[in-house]
N, CA, C and O of each residue as an XYZ file, in Angstrom:
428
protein
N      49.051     -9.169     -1.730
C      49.184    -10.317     -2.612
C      47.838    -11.013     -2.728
O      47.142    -11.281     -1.749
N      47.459    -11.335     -4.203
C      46.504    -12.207     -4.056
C      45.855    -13.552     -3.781
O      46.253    -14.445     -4.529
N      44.983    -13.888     -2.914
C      44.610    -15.091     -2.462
C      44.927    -15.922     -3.123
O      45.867    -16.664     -2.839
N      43.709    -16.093     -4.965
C      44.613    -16.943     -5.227
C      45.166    -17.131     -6.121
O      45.101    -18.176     -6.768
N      46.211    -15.655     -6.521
C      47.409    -15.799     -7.705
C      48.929    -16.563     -6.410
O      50.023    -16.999     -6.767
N      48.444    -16.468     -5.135
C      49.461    -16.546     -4.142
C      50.319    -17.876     -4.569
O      49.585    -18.864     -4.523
N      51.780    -18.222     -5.008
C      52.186    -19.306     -5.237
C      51.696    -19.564     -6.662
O      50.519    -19.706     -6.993
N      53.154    -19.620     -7.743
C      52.967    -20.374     -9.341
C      52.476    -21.780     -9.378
O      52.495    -22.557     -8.423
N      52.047    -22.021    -10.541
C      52.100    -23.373    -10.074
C      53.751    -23.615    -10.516
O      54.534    -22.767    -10.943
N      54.019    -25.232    -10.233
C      55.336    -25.398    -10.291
C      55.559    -26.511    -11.419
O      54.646    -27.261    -11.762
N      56.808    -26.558    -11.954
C      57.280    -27.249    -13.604
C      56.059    -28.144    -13.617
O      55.310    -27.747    -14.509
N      55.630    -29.046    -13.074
C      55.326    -30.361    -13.537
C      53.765    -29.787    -13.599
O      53.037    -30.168    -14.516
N      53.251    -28.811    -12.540
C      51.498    -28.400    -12.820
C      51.770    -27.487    -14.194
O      50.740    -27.352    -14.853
N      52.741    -26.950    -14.659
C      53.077    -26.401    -15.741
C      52.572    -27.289    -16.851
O      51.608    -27.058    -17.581
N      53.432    -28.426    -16.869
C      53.210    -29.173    -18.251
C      51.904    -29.780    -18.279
O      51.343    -29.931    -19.364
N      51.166    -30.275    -16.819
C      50.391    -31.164    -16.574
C      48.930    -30.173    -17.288
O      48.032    -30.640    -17.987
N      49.088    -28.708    -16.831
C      48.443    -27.528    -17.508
C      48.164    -27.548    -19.190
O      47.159    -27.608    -19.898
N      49.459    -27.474    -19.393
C      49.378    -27.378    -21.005
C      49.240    -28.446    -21.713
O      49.247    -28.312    -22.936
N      49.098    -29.621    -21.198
C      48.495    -30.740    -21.606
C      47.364    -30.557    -21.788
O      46.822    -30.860    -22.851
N      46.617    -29.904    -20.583
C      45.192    -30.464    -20.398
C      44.535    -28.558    -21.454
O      43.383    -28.226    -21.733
N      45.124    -28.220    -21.577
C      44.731    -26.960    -22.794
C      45.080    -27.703    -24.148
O      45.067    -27.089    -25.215
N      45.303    -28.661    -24.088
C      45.782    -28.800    -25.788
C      43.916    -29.443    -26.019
O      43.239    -29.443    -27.047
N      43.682    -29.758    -25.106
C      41.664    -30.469    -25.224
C      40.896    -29.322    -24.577
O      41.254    -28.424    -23.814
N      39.588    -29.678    -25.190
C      38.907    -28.872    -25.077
C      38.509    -28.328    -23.792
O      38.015    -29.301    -23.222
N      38.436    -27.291    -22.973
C      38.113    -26.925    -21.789
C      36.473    -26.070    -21.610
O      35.722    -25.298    -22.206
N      36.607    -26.878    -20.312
C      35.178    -25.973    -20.237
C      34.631    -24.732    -19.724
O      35.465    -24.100    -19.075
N      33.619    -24.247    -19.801
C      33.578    -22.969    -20.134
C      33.612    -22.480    -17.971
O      34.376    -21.741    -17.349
N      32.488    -23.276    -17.528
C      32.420    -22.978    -16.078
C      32.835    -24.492    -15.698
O      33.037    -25.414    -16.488
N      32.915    -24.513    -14.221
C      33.425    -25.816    -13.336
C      32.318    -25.693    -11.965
O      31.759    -24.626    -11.712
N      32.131    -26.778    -11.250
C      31.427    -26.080     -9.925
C      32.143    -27.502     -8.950
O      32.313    -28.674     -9.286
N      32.430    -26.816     -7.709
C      32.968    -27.445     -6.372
C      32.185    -27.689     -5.441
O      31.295    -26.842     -5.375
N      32.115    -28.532     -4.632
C      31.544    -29.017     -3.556
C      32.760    -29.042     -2.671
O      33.752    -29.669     -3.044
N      32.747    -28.327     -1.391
C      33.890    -28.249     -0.746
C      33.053    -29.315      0.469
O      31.948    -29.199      1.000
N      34.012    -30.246      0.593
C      33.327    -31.511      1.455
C      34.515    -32.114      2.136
O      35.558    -32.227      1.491
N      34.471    -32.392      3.002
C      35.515    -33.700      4.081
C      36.673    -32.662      4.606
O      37.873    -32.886      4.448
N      36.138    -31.480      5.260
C      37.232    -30.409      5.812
C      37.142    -31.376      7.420
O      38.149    -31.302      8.125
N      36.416    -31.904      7.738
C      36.335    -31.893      8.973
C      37.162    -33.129      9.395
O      38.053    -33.103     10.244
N      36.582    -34.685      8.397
C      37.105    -35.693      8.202
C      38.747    -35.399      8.187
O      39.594    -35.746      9.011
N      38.890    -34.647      6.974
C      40.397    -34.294      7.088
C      41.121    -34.053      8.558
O      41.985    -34.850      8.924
N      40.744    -32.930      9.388
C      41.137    -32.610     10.610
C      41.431    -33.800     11.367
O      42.526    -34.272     11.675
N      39.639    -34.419     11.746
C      39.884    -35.913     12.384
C      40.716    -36.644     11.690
O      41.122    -37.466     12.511
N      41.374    -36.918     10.387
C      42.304    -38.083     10.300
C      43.653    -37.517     10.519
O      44.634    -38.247     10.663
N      43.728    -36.011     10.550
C      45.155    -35.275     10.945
C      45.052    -35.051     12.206
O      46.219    -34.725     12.421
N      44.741    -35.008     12.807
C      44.276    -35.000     14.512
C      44.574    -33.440     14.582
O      45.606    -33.275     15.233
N      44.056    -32.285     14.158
C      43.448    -30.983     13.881
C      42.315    -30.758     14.315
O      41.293    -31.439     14.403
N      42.683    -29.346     14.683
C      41.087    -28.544     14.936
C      40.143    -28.262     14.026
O      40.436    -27.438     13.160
N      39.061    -28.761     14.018
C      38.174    -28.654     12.642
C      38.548    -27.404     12.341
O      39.342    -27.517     11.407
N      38.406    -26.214     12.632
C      39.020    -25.213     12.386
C      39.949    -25.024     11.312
O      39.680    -24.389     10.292
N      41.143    -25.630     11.571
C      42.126    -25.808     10.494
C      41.933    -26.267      9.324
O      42.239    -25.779      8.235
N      41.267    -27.498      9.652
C      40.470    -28.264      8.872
C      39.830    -27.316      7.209
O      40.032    -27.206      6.000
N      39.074    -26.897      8.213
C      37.831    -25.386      6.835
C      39.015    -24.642      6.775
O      38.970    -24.142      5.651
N      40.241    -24.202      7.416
C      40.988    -23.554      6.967
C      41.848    -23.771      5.652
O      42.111    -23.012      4.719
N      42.230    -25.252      5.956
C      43.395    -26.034      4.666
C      42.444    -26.022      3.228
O      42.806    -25.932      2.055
N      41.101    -26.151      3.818
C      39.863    -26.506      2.771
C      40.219    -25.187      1.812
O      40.942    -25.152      0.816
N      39.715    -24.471      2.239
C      39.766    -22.992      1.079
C      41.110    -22.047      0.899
O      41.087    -20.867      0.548
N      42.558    -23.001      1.288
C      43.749    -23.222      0.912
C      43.499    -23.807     -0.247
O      43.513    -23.221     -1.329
N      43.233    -25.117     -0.059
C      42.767    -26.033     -1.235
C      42.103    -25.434     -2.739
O      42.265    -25.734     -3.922
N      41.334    -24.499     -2.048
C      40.214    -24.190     -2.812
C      41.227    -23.066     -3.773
O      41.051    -22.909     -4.981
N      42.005    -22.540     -3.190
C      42.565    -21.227     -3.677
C      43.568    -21.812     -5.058
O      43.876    -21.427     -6.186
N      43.834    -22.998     -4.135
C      44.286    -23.696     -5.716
C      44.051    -23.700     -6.446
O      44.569    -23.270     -7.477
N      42.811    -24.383     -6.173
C      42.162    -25.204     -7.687
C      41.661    -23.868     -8.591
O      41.597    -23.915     -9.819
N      41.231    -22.376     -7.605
C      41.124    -21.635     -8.614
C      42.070    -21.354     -9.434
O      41.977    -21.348    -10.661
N      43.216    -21.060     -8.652
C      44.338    -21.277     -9.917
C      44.944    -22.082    -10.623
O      46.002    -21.785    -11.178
N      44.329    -23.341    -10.732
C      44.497    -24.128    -11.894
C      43.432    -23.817    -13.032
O      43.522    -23.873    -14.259
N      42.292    -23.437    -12.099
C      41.046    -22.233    -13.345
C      41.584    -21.766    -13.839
O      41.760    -21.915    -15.048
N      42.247    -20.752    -12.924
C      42.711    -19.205    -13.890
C      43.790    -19.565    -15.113
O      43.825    -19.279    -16.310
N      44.589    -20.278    -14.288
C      45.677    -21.250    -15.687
C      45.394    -21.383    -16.842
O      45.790    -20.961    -17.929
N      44.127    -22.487    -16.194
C      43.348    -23.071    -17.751
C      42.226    -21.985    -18.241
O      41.143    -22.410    -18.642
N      42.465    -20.718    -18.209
C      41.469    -20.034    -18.684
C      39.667    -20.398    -18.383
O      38.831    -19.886    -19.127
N      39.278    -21.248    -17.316
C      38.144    -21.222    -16.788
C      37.546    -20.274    -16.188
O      38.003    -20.424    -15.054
N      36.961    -19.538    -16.137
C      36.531    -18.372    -15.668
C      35.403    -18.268    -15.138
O      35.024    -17.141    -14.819
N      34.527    -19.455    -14.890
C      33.423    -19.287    -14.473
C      33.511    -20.538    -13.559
O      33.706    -21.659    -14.028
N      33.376    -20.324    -12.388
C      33.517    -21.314    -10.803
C      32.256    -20.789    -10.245
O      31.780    -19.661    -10.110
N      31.944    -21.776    -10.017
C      30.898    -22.231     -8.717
C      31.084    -22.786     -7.417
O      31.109    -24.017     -7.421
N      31.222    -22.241     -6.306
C      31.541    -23.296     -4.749
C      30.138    -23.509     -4.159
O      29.290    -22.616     -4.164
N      30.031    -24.147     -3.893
C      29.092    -25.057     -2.932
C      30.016    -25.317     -1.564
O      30.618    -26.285     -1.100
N      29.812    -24.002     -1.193
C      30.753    -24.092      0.465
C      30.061    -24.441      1.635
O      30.742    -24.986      2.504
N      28.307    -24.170      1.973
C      28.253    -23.918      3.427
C      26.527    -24.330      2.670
O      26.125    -23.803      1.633
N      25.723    -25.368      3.490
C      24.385    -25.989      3.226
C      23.826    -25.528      4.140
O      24.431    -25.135      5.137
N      22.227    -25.458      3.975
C      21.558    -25.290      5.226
C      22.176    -26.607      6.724
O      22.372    -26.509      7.935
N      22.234    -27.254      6.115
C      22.174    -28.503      6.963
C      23.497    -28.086      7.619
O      23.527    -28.806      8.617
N      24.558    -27.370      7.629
C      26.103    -26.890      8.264
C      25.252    -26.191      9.679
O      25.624    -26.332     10.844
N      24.126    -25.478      9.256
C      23.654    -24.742     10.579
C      23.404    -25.542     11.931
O      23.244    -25.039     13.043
N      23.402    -27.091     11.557
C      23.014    -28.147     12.588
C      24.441    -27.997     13.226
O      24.529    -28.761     14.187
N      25.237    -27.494     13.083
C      26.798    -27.626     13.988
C      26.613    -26.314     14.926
O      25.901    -25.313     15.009
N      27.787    -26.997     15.634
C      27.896    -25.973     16.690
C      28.304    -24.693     16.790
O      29.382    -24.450     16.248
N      27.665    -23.673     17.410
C      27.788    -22.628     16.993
C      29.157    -22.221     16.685
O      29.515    -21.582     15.696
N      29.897    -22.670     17.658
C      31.368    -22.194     17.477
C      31.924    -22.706     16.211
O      32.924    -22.148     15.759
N      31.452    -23.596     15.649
C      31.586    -24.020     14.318
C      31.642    -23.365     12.917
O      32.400    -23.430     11.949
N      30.057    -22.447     13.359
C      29.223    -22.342     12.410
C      30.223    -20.596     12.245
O      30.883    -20.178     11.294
N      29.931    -19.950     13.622
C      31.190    -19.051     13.534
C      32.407    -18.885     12.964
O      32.774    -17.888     12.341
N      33.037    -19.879     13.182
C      34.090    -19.914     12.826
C      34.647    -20.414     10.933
O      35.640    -20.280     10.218
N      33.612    -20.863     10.869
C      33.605    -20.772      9.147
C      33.024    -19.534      8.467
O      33.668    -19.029      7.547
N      31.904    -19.025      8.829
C      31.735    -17.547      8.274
C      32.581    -16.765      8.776
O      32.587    -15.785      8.031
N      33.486    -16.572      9.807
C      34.116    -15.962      9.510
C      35.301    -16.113      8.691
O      35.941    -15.181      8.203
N      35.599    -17.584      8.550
C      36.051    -17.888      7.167
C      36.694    -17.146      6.105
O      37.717    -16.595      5.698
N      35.091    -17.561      5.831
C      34.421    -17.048      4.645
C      34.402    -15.674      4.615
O      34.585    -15.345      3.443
N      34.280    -14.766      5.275
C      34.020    -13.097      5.370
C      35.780    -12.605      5.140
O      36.104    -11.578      4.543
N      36.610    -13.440      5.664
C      38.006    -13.052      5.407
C      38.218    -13.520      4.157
O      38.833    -12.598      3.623
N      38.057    -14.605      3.156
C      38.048    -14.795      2.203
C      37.382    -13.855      0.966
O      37.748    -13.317     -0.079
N      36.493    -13.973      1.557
C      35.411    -12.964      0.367
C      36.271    -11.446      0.550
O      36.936    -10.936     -0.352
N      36.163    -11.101      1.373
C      36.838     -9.448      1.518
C      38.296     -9.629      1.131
O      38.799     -8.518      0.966
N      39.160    -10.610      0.924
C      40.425    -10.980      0.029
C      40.034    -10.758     -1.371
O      40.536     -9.859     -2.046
N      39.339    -11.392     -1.714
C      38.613    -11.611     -3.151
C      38.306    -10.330     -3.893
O      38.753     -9.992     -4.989
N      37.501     -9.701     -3.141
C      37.003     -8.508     -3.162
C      37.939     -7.398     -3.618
O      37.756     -6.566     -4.507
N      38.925     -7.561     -2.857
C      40.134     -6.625     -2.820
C      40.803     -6.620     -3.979
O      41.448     -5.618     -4.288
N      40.747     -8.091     -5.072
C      42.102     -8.061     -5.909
C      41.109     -7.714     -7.561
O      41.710     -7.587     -8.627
């Protein structure tokens, strides 16, 4: 199954969809994936989970892309400045990311 065809959207992202197609859409979009960690700390979560729910999140919003016929995404996932964390950190989001991408890859 694919990452992120995984889950329709449901009646109301339906209409809320074809609303937002009746105006003009744009051609690419670009993301800044930011406050995975914040999130955790205000859910009392392992940052871990945290970057995990994040590119849950993320899998969404591509499919509100794919919905709206956007086809061109940009993420801004991982800065030089992420390398200042701890390794187990820094690990644990590329590998992430390496399970994500090789999902991607696949479909």
């Amino acid at each position: 199954m694919s990452w992120i065809r995984e889950g329709e959207l449901n009646l109301i992202e339906k209409l809320s969809a074809n609303i937002l197609k009746a105006g003009p859409m744009p051609k690419h979009v670009a993301f800044i994936m930011d406050g995975n960690r914040r999130y955790a700390r205000k859910r009392h979560v392992e940052r871990q989970e945290g970057h995990t729910q994040g590119f849950d999140k993320l899998a969404e919003t591509l499919r509100w892309c794919l919905n709206l016929s956007i086809h061109e995404v940009t993420v801004y996932a991982f800065s030089i400045e992420n390398f200042k964390r701890s390794k187990d950190e820094v690990d644990g989001l590329m590998e992430l990311a390496k399970q994500k991408f090789i999902r991607l890859l696949q479909e």
